[in-house]
C-alpha positions as CSV (number, residue, x, y, z in Angstrom):
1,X,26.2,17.2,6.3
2,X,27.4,20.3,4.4
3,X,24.1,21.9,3.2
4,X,25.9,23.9,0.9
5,X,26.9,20.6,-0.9
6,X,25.2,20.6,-4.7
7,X,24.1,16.6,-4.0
8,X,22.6,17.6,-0.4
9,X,20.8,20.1,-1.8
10,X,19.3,18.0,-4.4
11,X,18.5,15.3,-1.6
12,X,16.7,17.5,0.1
13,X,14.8,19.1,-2.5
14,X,13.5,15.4,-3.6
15,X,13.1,14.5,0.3
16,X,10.7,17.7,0.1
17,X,8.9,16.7,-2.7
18,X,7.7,13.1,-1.5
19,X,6.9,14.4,1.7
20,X,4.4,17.4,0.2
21,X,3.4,14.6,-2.3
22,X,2.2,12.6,0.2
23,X,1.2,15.4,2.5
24,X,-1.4,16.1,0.0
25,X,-2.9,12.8,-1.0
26,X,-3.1,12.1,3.3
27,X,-5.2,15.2,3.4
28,X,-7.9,13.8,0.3
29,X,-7.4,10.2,2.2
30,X,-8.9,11.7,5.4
31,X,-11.2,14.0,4.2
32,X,-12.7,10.8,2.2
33,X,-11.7,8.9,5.8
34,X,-14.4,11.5,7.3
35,X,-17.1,11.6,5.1
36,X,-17.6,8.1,6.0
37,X,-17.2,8.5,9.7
38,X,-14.3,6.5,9.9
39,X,-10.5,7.7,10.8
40,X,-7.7,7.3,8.4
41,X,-6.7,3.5,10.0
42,X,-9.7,2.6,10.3
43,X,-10.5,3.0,6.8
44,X,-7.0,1.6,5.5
45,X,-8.3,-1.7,8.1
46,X,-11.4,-1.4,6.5
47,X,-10.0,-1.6,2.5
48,X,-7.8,-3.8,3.5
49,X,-10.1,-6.5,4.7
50,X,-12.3,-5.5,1.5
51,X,-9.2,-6.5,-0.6
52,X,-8.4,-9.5,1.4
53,X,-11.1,-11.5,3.4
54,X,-10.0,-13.6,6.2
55,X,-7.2,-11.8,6.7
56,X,-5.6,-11.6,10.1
57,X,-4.5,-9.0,12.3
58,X,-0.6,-9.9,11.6
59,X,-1.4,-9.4,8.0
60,X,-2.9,-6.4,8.5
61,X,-0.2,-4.6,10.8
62,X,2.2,-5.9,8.0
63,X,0.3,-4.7,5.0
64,X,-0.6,-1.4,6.7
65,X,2.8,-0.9,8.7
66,X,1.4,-0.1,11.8
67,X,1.3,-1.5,15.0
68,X,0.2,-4.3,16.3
69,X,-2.0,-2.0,19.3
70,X,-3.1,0.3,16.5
71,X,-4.7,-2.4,14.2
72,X,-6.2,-3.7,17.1
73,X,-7.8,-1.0,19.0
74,X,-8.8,0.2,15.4
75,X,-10.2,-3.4,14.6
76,X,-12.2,-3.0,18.0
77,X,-13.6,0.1,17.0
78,X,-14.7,-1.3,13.7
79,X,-16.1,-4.6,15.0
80,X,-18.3,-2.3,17.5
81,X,-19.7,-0.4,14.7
82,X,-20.8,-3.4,13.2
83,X,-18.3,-3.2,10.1
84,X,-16.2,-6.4,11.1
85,X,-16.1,-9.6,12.6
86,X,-14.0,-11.7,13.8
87,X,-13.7,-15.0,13.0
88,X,-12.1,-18.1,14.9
89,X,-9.7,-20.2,12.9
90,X,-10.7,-24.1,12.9
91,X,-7.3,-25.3,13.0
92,X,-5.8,-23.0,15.4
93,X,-8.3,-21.0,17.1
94,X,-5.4,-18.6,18.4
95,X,-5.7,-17.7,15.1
96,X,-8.7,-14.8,14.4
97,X,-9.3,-14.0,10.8
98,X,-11.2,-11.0,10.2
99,X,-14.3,-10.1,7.6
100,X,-16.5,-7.5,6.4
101,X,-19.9,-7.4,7.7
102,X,-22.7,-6.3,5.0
103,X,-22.8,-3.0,6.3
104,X,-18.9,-2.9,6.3
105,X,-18.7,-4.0,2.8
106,X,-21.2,-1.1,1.1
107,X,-19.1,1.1,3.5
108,X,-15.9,-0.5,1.6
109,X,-17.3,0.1,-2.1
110,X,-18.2,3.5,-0.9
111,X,-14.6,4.2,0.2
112,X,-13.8,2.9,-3.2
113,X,-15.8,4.6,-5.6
114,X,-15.3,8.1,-3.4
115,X,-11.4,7.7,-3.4
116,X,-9.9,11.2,-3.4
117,X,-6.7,10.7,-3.3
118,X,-7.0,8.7,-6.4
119,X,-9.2,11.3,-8.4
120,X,-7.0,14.1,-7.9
121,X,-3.5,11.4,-9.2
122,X,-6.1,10.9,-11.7
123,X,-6.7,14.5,-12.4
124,X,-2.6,15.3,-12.1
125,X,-1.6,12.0,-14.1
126,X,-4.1,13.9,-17.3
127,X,-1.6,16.6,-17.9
128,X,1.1,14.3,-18.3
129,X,2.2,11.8,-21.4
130,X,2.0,8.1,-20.8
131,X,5.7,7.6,-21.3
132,X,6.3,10.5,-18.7
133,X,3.9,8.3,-16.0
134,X,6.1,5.1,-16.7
135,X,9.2,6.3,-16.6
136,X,8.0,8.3,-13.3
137,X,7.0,4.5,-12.3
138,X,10.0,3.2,-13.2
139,X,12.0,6.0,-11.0
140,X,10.0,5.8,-8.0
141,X,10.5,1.8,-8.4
142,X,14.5,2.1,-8.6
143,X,14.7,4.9,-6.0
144,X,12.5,2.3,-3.6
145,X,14.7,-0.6,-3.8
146,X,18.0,1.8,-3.3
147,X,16.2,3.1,-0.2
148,X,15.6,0.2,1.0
149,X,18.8,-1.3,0.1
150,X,20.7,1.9,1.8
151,X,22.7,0.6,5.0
152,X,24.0,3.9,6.9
């Protein structure tokens, strides 16, 4: 890769700018993570069950993108704080599905209401025009689907 290359700079430069981007709004995700006693996975496992009861492990590793040893150790952690359960499957009992426990759901609204990451979007989103946020949307959404259509 020639670095001194106009379109390599440019690459770069955007590369740089999603990863501070997202940098930042990991930081507010954990610090709201830690104000509920929870780490980051834990409370992405958490939200996620929250948004989708009786969901299973395999969802979860999907939805999230982690592994299949994270979600679970991070599941076991939750379950012995009392925040989840597991639930057996009637048809296949292979088959757990997992749910919120009371306590785990007021931890989820929590979570929720004190979302960081989203107030300060929120906060960054104000000083722009609504056309400007769309067509951001709509850039983000194209440069997605080329990324993930790249073959190298």
């Amino acid at each position: 890769m020639d670095y001194n290359d106009n379109k390599v700079k440019q690459a770069a430069n955007v590369v740089q700018s999603f990863v501070a981007i997202n940098k930042t709004l990991t930081k507010f995700t954990k610090q709201n993570a830690a104000s509920l006693g929870l780490t980051l996975q834990q409370m992405g496992i958490l939200n996620t069950i929250y948004s989708c009861p009786e969901i299973t492990l395999k969802e979860i590793t999907e939805k999230l993108q982690l592994s299949k040893s994270t979600v679970s150790i991070n599941v076991d952690d939750l379950v012995t704080l009392a925040l989840v359960e597991r639930n057996t499957f009637k048809e296949d009992r292979r088959e757990i599905h997992l749910n919120l426990t009371s306590l785990g759901q007021a931890l989820a609204k929590k979570s929720c209401q004190n979302a960081l990451s989203y107030r300060a979007m929120i906060l960054a989103l104000e000083k722009l025009s609504e056309g400007d946020i769309q067509f951001l949307l709509q850039i983000h959404h194209e440069l997605l689907i080329d990324l993930q259509n790249c073959t190298l």
